[in-house]
Kinemage of the C-alpha trace (Angstrom):
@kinemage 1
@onewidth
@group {chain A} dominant
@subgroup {mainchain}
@vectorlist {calphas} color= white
{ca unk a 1} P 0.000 0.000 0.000
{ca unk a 2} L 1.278 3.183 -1.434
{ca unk a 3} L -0.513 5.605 0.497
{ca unk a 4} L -2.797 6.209 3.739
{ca unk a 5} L -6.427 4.280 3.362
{ca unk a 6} L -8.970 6.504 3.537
{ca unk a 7} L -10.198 3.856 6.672
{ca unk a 8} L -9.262 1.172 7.993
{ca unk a 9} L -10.321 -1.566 10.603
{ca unk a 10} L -8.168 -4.278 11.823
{ca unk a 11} L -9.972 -6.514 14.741
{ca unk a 12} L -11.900 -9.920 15.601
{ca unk a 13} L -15.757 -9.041 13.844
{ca unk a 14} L -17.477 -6.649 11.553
{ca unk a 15} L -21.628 -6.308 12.606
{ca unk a 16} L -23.439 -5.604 9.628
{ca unk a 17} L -26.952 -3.795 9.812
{ca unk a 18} L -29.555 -5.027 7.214
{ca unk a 19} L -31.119 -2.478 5.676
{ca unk a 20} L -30.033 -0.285 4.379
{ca unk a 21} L -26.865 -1.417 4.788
{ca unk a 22} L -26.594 -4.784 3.159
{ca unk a 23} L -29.694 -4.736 1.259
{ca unk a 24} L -31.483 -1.666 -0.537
{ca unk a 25} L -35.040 -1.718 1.313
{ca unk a 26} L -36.016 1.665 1.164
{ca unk a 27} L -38.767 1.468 -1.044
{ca unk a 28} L -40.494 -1.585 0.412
{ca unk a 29} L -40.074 -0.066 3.859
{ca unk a 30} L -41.918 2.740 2.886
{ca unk a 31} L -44.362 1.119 1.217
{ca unk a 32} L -45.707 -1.275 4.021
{ca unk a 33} L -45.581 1.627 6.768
{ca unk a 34} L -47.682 3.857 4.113
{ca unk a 35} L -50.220 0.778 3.695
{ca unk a 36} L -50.451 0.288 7.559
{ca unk a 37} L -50.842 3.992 7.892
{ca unk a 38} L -53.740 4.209 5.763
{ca unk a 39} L -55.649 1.133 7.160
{ca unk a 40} L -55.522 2.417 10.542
{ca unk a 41} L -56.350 6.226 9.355
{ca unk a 42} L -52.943 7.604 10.263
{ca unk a 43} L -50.622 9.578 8.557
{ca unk a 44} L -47.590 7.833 7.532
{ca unk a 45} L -45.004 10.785 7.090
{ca unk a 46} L -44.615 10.956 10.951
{ca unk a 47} L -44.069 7.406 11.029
{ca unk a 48} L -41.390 7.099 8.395
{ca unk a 49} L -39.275 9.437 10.201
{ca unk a 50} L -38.777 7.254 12.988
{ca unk a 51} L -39.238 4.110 11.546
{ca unk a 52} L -35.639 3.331 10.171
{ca unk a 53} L -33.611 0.849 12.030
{ca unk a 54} L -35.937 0.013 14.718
{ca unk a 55} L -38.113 -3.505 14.925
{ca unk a 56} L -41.438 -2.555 14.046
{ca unk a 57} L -42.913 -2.996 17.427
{ca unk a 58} L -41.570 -0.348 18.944
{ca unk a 59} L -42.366 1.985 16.044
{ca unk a 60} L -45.945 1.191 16.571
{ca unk a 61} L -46.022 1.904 20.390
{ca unk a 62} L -44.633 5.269 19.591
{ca unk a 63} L -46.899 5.768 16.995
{ca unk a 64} L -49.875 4.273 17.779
{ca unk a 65} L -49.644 2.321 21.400
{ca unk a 66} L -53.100 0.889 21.051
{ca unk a 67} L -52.033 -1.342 18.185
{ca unk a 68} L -49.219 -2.824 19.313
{ca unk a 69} L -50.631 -6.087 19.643
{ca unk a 70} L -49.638 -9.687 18.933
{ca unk a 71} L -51.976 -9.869 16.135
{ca unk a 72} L -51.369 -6.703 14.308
{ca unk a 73} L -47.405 -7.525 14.607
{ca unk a 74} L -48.488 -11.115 12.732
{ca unk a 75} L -50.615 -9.289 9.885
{ca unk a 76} L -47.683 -6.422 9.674
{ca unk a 77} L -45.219 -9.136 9.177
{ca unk a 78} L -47.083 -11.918 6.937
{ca unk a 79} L -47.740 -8.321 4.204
{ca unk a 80} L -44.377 -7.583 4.830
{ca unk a 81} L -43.110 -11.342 3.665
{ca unk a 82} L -45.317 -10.739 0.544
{ca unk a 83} L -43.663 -7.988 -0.939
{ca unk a 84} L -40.877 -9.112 -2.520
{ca unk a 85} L -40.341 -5.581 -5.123
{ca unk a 86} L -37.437 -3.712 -5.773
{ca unk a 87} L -34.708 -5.574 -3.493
{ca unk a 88} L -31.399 -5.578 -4.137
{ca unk a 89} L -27.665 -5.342 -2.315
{ca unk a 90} L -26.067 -2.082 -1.942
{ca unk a 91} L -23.447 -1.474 -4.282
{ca unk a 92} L -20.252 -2.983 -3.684
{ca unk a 93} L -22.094 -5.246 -0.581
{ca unk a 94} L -21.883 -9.124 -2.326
{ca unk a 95} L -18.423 -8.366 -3.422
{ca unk a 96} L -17.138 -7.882 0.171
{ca unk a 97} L -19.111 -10.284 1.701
{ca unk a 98} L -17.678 -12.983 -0.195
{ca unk a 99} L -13.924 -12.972 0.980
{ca unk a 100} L -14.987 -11.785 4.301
{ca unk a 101} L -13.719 -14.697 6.691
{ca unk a 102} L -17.228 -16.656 8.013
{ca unk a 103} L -16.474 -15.955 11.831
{ca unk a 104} L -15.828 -12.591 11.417
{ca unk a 105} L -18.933 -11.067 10.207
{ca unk a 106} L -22.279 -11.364 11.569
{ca unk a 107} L -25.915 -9.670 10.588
{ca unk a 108} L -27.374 -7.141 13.391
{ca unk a 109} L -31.401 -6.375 12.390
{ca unk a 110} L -34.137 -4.789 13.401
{ca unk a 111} L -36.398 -7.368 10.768
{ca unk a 112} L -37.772 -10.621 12.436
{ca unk a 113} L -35.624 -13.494 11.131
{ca unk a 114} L -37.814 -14.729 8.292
{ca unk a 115} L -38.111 -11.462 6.734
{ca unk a 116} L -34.037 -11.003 7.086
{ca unk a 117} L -33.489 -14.373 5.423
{ca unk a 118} L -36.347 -13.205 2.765
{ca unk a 119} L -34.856 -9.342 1.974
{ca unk a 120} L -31.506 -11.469 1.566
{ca unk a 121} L -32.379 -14.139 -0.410
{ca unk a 122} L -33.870 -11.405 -3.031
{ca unk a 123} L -30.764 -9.239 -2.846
{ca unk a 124} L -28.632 -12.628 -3.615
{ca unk a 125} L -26.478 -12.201 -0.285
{ca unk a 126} L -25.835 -15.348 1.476
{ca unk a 127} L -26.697 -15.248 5.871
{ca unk a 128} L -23.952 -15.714 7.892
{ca unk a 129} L -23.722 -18.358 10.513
{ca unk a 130} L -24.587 -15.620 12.864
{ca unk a 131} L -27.734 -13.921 12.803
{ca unk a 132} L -29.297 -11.476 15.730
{ca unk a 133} L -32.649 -10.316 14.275
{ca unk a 134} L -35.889 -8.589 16.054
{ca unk a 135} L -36.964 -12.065 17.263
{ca unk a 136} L -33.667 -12.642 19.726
{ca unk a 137} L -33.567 -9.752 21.785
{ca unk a 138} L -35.928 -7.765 24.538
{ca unk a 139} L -34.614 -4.277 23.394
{ca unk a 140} L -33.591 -3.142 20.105
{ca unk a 141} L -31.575 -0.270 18.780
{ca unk a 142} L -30.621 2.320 20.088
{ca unk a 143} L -29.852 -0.705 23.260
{ca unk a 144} L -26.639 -2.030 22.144
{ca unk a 145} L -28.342 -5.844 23.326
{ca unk a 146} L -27.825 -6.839 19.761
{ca unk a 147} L -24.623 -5.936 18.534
{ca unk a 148} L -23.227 -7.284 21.789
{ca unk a 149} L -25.436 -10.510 21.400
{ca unk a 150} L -23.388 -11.014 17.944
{ca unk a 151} L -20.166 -10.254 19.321
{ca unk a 152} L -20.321 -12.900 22.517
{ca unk a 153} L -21.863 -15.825 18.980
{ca unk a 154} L -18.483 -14.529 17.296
{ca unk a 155} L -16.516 -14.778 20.587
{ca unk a 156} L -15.195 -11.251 19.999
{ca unk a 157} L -14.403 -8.288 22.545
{ca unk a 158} L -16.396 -5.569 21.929
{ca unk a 159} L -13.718 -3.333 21.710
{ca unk a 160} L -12.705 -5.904 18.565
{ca unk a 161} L -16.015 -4.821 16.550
{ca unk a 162} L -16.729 -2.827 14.019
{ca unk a 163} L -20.312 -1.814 13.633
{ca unk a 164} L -21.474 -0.704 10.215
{ca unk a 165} L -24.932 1.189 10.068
{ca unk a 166} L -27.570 3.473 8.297
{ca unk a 167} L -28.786 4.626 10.940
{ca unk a 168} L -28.712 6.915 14.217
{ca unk a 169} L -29.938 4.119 16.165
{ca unk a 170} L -27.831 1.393 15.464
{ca unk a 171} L -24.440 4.117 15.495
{ca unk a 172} L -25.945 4.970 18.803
{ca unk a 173} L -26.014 1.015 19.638
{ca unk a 174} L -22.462 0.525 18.854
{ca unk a 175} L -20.930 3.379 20.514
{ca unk a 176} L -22.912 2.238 23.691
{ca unk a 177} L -21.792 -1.205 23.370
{ca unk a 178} L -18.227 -0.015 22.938
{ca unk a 179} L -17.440 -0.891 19.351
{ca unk a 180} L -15.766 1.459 16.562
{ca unk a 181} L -18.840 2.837 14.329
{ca unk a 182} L -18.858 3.148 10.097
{ca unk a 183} L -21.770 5.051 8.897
{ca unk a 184} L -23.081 4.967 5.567
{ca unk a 185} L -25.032 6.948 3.913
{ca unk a 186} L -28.026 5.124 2.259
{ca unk a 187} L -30.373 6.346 4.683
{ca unk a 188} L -29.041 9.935 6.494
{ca unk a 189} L -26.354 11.888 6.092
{ca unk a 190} L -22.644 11.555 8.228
{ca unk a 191} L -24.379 14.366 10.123
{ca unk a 192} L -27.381 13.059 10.693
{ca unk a 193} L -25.798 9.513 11.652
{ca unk a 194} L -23.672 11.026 14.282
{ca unk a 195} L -20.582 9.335 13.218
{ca unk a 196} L -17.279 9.701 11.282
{ca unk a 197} L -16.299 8.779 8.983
{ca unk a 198} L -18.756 7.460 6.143
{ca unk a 199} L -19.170 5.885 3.148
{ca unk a 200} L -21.721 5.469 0.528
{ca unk a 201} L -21.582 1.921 -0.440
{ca unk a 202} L -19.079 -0.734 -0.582
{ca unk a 203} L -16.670 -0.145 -3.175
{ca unk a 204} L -12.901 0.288 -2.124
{ca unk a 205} L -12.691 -1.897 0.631
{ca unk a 206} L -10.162 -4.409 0.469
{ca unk a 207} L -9.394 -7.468 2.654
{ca unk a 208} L -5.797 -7.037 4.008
{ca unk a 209} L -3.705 -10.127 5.717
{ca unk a 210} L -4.055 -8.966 9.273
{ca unk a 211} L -1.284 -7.660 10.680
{ca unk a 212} L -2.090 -7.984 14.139
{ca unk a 213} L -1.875 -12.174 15.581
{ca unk a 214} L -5.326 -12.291 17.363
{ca unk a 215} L -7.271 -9.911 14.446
{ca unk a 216} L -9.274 -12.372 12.306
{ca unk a 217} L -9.873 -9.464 9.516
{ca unk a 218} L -8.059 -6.175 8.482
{ca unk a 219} L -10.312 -3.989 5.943
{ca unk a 220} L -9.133 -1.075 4.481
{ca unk a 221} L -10.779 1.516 2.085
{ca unk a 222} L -7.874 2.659 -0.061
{ca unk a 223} L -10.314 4.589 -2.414
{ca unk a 224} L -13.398 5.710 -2.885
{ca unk a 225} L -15.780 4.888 -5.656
């Protein structure tokens, strides 16, 4: 390497958000929360603002306490598993992925696990052994219980993560779970996300022989796209 990477990581575990992150879900989010907003008679602007990066049951208590129910969480999420439109992986996302090491990445969501193995599936990325999703913890983002769930499956100090996120949430669930934080910019801007730096997708990054002896993965951005 000829010159300084842009940024660089060299630990035990890389924590990957879902959407947004991995997998280009805007649209469909959007969608179903504008569909649920209109059945109930609610306006779904209010809602979308918040609704990024957090498990749809706590959305709905902020929004709308009196409908966060068992059932109305099954209906949200059997409409939800029938959309299927417009997924795909954010740029540069299968490419990295596929020389990452398997026990050094794991996925962090907010989605219940059948919809994160769905929104994969139809983005053509591949789950990794390790998989914290809606369903597996009490509290999700901004509580760091999930990235820290993934990093005791990895056996990996927190210190030894790197959290990568589209949202204020899940930045604000790494840095109170101790772990380094890499915004991108999918969702909100570096400003917005609360974090530095940031990227805009995956391209750059490359997969360095760690120079460290306990660091299972060194990943550098040496340019950007």
């Amino acid at each position: 390497m000829n010159h300084k990477p842009l940024f660089e990581f060299q630990g035990a575990a890389i924590l990957f958000d879902m959407d947004g992150t991995l997998v280009d879900s805007m649209a469909h989010d959007e969608r179903q929360w504008t569909r649920w907003a209109a059945h109930h008679g609610l306006d779904p602007r209010p809602i979308l603002t918040i609704s990024h990066g957090r498990r749809t049951l706590e959305t709905i208590r902020e929004v709308a306490p009196h409908l966060a129910t068992e059932q109305e969480l099954v209906r949200f999420e059997k409409q939800e598993l029938e959309d299927r439109e417009g997924m795909r992986a954010v740029d540069g996302a299968a490419a990295l992925l596929r020389v990452l090491p398997p026990q050094s990445w794991a996925l962090v969501t907010s989605a219940p696990r059948r919809l994160a193995e769905l929104r994969m599936e139809s983005a053509g990325l591949s789950l990794p052994a390790v998989v914290v999703s809606a369903d597996d913890v009490l509290r999700g983002k901004p509580d760091p219980e999930g990235v820290l769930r993934a990093a005791r499956l990895l056996d990996a100090a927190p210190a030894e993560c790197l959290v990568i996120e589209d949202t204020p949430a899940g930045i604000q669930a790494a840095h109170a779970a101790g772990m380094r934080a890499l915004g991108i910019t999918t969702t909100y801007t570096c400003e917005q996300l609360g974090t530095r730096p940031c990227i805009a997708n995956f391209h750059g990054f490359r997969l360095l022989q760690p120079e460290r002896p306990r660091a299972r993965v060194h990943l550098a951005l040496i340019a950007l796209a």
